[in-house]
DSSP file (Angstrom, degrees, kcal/mol; ACC not computed):
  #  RESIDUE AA STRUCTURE BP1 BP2  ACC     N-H-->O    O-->H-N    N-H-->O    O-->H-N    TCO  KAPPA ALPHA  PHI   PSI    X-CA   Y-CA   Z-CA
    1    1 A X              0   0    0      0, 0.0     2,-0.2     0, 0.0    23,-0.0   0.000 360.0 360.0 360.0 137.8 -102.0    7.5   47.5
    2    2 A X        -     0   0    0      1,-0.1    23,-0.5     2,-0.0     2,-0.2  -0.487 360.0-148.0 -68.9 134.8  -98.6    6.3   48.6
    3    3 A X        -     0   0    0     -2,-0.2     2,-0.3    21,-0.1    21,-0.2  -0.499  10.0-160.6 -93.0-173.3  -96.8    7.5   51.7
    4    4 A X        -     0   0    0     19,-0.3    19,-3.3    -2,-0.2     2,-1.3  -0.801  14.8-130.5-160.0 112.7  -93.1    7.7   51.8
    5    5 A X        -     0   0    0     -2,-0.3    17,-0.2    17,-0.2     2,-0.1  -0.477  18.5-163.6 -55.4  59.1  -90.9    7.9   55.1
    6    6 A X        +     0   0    0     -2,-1.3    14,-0.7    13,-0.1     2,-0.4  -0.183  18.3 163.0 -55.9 125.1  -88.6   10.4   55.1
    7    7 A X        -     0   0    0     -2,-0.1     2,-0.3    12,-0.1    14,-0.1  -0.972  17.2-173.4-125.1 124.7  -85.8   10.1   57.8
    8    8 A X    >   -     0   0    0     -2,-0.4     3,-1.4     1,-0.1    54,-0.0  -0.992  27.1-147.6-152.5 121.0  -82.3   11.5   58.5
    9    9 A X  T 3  S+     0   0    0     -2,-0.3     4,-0.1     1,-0.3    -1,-0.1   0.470  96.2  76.5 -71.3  11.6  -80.0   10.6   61.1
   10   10 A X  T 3  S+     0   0    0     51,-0.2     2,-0.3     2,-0.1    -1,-0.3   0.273  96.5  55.4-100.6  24.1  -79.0   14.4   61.1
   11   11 A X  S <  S-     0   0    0     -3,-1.4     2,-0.5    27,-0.2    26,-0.1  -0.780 108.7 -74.5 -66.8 151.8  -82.2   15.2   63.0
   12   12 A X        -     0   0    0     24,-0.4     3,-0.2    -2,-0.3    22,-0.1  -0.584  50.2-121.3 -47.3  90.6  -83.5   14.1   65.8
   13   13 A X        -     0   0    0     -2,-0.5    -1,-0.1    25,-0.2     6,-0.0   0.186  45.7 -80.9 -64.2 151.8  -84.9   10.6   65.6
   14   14 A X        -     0   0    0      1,-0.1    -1,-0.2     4,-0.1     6,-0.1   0.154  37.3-160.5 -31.0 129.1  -88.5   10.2   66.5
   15   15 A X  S    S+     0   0    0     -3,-0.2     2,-0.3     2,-0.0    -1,-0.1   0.287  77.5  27.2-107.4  25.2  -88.9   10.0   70.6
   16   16 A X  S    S-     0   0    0      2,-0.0     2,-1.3     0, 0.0    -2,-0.0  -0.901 114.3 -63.9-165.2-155.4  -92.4    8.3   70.3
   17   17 A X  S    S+     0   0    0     -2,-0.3     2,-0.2    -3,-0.0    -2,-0.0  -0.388  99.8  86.1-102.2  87.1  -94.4    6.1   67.9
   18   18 A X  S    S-     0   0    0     -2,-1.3     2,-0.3    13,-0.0    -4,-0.1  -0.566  75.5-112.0-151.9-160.2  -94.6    8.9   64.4
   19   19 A X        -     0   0    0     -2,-0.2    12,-0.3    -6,-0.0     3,-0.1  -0.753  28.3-116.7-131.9 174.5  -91.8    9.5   61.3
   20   20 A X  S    S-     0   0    0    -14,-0.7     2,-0.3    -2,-0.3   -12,-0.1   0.066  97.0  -5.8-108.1  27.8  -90.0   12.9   61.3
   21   21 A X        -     0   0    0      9,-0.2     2,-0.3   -14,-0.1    -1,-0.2  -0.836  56.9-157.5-178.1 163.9  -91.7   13.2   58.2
   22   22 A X  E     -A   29   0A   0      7,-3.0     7,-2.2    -2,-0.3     2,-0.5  -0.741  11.1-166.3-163.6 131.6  -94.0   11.5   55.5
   23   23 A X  E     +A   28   0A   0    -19,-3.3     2,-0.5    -2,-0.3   -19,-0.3  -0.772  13.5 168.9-105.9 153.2  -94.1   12.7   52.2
   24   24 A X  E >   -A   27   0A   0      3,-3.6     3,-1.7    -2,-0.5   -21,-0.1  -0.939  63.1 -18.8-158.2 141.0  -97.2   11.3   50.0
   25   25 A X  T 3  S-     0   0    0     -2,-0.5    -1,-0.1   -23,-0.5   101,-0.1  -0.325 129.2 -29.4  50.6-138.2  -98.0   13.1   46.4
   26   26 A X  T 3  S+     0   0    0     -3,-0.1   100,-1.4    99,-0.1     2,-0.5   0.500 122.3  91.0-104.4   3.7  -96.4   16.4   46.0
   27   27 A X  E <   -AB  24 125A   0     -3,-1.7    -3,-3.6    98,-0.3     2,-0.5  -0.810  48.6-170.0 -72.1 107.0  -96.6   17.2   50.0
   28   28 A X  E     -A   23   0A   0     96,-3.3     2,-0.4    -2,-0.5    96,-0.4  -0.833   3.9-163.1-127.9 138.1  -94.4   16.6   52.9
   29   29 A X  E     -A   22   0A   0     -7,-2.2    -7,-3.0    -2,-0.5     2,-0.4  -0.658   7.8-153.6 -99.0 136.0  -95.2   17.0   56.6
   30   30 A X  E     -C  122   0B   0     92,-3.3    92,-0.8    -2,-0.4    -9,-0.2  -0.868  21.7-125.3 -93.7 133.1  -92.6   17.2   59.1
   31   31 A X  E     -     0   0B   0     -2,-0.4     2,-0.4   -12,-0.3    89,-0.1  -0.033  53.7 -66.8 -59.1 164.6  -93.6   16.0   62.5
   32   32 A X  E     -     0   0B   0     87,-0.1     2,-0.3    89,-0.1    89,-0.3  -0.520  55.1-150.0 -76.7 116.8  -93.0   18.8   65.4
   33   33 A X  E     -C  120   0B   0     87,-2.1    87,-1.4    -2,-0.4     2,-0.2  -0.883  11.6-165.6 -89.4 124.2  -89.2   19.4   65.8
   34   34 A X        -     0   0    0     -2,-0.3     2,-0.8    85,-0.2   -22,-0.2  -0.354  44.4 -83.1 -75.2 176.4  -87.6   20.4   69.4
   35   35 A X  S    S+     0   0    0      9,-0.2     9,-3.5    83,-0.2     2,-0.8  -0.673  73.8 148.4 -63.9  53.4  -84.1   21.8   70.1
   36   36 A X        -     0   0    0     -2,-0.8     2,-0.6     7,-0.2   -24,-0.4  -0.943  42.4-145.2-116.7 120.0  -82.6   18.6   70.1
   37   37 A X     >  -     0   0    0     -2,-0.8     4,-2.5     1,-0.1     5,-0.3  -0.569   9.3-157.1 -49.5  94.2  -79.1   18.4   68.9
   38   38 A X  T  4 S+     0   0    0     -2,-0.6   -25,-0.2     2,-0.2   -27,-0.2   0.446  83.1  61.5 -79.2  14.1  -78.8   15.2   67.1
   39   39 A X  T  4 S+     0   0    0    -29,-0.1   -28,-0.1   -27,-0.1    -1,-0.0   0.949 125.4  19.2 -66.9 -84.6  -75.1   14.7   67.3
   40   40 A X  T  4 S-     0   0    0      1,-0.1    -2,-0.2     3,-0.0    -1,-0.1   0.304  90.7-134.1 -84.2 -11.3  -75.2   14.7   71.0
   41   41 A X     <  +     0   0    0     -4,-2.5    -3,-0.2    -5,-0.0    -1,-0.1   0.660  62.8 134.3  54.1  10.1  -78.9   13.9   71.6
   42   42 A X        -     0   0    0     -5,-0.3     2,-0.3     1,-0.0    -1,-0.0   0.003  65.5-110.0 -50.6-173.5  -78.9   17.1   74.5
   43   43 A X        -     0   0    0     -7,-0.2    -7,-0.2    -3,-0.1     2,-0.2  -0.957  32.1-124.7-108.7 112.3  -81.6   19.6   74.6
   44   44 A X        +     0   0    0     -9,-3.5     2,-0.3    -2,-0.3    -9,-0.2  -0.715  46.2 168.3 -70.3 136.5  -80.1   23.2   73.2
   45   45 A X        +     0   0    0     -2,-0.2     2,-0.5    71,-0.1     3,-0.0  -0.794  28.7  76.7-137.7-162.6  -81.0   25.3   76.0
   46   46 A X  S    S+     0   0    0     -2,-0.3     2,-0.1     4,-0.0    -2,-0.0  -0.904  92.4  20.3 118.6-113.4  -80.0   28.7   76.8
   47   47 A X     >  -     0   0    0     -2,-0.5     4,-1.2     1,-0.1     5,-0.0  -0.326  65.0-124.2 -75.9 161.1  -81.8   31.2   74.8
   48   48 A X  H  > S+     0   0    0      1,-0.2     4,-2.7     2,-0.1    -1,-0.1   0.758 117.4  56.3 -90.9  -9.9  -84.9   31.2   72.6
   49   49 A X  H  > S+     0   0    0      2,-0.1     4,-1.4     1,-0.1     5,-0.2   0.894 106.3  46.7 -85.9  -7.1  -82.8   32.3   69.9
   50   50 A X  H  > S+     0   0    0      2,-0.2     4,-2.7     1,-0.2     5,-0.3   0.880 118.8  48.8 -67.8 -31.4  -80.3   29.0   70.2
   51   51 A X  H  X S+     0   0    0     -4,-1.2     4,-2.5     1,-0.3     5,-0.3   0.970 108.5  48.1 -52.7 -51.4  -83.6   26.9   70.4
   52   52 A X  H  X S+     0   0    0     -4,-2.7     4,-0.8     1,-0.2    -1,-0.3   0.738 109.9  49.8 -79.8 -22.4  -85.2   28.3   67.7
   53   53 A X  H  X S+     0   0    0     -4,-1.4     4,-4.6     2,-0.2    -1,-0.2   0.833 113.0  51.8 -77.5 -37.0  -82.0   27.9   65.3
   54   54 A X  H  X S+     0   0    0     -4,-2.7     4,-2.5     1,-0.2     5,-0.3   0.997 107.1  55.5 -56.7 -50.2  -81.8   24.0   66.5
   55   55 A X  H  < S+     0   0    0     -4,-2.5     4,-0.3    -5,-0.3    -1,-0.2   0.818 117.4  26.2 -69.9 -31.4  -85.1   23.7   65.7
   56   56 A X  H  X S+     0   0    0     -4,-0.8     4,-0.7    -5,-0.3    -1,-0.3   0.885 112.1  68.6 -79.3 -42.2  -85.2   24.9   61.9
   57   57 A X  H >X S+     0   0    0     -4,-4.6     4,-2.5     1,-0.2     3,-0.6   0.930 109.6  38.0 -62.6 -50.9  -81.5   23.7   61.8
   58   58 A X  H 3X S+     0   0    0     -4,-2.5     4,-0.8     1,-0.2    -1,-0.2   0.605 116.5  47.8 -55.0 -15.0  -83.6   20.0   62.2
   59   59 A X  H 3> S+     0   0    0     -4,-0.3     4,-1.0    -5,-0.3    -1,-0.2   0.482 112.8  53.1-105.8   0.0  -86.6   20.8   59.9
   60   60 A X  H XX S+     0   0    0     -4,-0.7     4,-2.0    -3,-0.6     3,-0.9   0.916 111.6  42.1 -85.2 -62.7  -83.8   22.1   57.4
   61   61 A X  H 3X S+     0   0    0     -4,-2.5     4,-1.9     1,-0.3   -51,-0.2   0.733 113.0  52.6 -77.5 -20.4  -81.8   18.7   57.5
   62   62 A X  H 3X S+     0   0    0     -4,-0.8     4,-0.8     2,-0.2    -1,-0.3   0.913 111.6  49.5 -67.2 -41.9  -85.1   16.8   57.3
   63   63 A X  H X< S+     0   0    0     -4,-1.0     3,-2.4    -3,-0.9     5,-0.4   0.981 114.3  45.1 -11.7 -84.4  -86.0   19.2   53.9
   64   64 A X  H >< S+     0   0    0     -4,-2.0     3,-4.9     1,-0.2     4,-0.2   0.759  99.0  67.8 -56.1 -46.8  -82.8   18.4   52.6
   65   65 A X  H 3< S+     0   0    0     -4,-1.9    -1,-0.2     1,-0.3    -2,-0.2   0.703 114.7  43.5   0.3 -58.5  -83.2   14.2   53.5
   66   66 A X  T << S-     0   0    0     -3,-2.4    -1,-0.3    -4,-0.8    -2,-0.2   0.420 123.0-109.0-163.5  89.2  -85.7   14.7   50.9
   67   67 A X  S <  S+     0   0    0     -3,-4.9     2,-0.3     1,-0.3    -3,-0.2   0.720  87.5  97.9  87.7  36.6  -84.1   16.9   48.3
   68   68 A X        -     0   0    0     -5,-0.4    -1,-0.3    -4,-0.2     2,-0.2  -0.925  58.6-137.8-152.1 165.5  -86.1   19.8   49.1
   69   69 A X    >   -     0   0    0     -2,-0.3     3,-2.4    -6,-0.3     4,-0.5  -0.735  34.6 -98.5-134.8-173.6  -85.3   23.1   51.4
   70   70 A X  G >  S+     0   0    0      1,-0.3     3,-1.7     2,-0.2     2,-1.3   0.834 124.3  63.9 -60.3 -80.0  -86.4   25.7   54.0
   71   71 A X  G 3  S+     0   0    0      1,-0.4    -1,-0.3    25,-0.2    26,-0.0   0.350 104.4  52.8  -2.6 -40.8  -87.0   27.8   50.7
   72   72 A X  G <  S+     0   0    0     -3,-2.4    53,-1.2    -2,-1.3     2,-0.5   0.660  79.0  98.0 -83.2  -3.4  -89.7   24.9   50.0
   73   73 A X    <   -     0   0    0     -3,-1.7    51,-0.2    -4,-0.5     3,-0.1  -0.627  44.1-177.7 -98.0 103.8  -91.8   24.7   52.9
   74   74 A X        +     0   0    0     -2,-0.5    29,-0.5    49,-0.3    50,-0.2  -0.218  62.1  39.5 -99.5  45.5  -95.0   26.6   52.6
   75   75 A X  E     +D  123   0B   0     48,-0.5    48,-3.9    27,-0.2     2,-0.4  -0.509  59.2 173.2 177.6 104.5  -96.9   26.2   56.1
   76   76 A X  E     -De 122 104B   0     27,-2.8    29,-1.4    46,-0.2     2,-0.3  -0.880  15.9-160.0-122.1-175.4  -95.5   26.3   59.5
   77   77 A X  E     -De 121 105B   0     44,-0.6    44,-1.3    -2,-0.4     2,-0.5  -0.936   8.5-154.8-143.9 135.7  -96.8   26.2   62.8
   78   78 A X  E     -De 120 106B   0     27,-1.0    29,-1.9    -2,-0.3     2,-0.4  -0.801   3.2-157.5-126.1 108.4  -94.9   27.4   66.0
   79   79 A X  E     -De 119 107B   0     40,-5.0    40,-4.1    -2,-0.5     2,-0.2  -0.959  18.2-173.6-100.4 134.2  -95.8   26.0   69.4
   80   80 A X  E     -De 118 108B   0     27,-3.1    29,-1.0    -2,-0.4     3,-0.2  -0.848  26.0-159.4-120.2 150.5  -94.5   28.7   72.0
   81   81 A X  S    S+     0   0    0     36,-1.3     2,-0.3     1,-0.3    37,-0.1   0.569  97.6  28.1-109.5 -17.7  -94.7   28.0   75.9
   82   82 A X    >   -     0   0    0     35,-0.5     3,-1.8     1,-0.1    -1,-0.3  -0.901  64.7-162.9-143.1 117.3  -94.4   32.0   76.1
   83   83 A X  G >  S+     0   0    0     -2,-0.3     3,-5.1     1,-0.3     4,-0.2   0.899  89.2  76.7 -65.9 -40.3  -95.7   34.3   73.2
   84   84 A X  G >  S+     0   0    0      1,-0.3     3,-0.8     2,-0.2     4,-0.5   0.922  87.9  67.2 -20.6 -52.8  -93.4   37.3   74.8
   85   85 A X  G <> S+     0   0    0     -3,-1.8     4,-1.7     1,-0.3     3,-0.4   0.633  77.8  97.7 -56.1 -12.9  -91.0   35.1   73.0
   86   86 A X  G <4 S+     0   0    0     -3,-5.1     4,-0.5     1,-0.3    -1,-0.3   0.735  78.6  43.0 -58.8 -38.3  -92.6   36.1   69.5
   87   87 A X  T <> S+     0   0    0     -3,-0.8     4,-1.4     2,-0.2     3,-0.4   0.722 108.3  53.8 -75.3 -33.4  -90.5   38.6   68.1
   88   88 A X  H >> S+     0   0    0     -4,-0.5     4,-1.4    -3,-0.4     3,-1.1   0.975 104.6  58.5 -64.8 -58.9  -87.3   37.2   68.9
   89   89 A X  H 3X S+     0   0    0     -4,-1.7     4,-1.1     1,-0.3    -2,-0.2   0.719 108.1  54.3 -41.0 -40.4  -88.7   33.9   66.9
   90   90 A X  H 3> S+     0   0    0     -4,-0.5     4,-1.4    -3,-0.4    -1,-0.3   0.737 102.0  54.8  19.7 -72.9  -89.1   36.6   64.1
   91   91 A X  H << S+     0   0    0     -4,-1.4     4,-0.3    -3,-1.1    -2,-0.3   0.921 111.8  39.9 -61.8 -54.6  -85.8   37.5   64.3
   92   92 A X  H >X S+     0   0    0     -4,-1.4     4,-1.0     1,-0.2     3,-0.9   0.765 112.9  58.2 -83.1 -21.1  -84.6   34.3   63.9
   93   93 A X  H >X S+     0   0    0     -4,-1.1     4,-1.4    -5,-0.4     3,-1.3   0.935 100.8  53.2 -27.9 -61.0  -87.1   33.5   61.3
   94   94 A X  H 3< S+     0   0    0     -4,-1.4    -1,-0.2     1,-0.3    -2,-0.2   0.758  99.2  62.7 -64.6 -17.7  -86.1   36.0   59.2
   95   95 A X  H <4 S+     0   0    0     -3,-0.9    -1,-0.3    -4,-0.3    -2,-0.2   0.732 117.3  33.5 -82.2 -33.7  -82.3   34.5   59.6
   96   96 A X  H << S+     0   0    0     -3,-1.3     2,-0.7    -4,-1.0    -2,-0.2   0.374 117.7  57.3-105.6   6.1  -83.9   30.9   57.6
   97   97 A X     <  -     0   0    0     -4,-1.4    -1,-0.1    -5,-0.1     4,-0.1  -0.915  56.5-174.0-149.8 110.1  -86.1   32.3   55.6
   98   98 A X        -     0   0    0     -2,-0.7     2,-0.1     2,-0.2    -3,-0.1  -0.349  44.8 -35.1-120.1-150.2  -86.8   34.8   52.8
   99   99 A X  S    S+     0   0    0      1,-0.2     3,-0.1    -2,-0.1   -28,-0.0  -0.916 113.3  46.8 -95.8 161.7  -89.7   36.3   50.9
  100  100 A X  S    S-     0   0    0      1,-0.3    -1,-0.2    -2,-0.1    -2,-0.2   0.271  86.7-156.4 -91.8 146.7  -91.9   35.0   50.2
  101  101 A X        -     0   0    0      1,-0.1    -1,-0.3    -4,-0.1     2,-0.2   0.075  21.8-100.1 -37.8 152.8  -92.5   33.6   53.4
  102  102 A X        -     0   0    0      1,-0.2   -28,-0.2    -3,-0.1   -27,-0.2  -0.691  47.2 -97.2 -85.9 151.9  -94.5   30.3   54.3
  103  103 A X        -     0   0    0    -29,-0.5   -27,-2.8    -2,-0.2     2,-0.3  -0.242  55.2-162.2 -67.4 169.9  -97.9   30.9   55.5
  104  104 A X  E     -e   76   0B   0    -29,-0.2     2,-0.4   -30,-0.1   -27,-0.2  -0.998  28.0-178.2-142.8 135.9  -97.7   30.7   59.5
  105  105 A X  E     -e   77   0B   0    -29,-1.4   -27,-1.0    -2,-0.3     2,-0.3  -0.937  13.2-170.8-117.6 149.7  -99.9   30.2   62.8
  106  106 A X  E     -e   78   0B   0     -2,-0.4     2,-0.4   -29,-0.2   -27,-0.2  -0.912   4.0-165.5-146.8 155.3  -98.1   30.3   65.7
  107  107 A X  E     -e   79   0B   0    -29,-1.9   -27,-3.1    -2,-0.3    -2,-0.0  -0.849  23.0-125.3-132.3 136.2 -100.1   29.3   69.0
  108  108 A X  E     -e   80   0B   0     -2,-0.4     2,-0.2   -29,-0.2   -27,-0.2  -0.552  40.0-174.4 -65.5 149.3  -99.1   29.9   73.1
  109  109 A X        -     0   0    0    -29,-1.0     3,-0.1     1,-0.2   -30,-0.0  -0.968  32.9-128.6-135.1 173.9  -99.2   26.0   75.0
  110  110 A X  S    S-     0   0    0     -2,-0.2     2,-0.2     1,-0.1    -1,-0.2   0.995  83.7  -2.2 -68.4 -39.3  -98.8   25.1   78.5
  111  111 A X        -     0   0    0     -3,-0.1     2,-0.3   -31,-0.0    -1,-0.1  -0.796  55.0-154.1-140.6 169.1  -96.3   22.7   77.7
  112  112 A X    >   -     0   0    0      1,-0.3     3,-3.7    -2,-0.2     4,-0.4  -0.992  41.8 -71.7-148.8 157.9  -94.1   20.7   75.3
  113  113 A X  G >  S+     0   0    0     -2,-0.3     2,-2.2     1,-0.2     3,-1.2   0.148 118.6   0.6 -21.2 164.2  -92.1   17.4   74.8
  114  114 A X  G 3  S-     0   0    0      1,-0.2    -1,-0.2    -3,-0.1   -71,-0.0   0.176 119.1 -75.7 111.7 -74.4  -89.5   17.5   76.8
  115  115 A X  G <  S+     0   0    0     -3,-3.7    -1,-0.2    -2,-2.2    -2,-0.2   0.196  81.6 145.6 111.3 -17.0  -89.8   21.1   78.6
  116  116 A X    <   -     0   0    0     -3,-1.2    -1,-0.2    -4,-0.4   -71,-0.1  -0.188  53.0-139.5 -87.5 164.5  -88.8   23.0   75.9
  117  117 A X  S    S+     0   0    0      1,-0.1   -36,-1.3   -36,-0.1   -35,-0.5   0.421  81.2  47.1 -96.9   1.0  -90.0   26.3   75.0
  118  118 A X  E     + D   0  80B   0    -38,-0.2     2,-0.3   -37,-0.1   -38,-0.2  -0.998  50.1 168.3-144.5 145.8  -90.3   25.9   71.3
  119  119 A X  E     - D   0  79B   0    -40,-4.1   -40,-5.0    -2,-0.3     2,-0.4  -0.932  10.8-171.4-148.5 138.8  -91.6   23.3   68.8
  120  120 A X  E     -CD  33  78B   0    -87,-1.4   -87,-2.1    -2,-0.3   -42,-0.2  -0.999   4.0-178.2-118.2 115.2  -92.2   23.5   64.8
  121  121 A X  E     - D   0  77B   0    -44,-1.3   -44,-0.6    -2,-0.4     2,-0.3  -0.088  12.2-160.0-103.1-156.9  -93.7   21.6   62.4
  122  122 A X  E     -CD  30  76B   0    -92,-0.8   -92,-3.3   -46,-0.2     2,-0.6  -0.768  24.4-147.9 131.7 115.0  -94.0   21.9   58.8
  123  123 A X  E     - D   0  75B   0    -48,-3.9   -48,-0.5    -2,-0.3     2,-0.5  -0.905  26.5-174.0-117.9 149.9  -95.6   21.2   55.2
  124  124 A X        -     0   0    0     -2,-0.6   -96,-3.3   -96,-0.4     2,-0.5  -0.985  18.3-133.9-135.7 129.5  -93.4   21.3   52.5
  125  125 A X  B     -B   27   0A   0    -53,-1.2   -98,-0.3    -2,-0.5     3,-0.1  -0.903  13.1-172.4 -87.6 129.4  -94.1   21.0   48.1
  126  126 A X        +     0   0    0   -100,-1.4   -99,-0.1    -2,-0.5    -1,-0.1   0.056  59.9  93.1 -73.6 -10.9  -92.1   19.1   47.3
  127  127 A X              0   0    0   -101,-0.1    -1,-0.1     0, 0.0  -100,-0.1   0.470 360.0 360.0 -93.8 -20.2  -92.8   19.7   43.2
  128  128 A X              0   0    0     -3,-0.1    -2,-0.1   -56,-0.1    -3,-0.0   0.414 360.0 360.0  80.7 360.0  -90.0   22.4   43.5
């Protein structure tokens, strides 16, 4: 089976040696997205809900890169540096997202790229 790179300079480019995505047969996985703005290449910081909107706002524009949306994505997984943070991550969920929902884990870690307090990754069908 073939892979296929997906890439988008309206995401954050890769900060180590991976793709921001790879699509292969009717599947693609998005690599773990931070709150990095990729106009400006900052870190959004502030809040967990500005994080968490960068962070979707990048797994969105990677979707779209190729030809696909949140709407398609059926699996994410949430790395949180503090699970107190879970219901607000909800909240902003619930802002990208509508039913039905993608299945979900999310899991507490000590740490992430970075510093940052949220990270998301993502499989997406791609079939429509």
């Amino acid at each position: 089976m073939s892979k296929e790179i997906i890439s988008t300079k309206n995401a954050p480019q890769a900060i180590g040696p991976y793709s921001q995505a790879v699509k292969t047969g009717n599947l693609m996985f998005i690599s773990g997205q931070i709150p990095l703005n990729p106009e400006t290449g900052d870190l959004v910081s502030g809040s967990i809900e500005d994080e968490a909107n960068q962070v979707l706002n990048n797994i969105k524009s990677i979707c779209e890169a190729a030809g696909n949306s949140l709407e398609d994505i059926v699996k994410i997984t949430i790395f949180l540096t503090d699970l107190d943070n879970f219901a607000t991550v909800n909240e902003v969920m619930k802002e990208h997202f509508s039913e039905p929902y993608p299945a979900r884990a999310t899991i507490e870690v000590s740490g992430l790229p970075l510093g940052v307090n949220i990270e998301i990754e993502a499989i997406v069908s791609t079939n429509g």
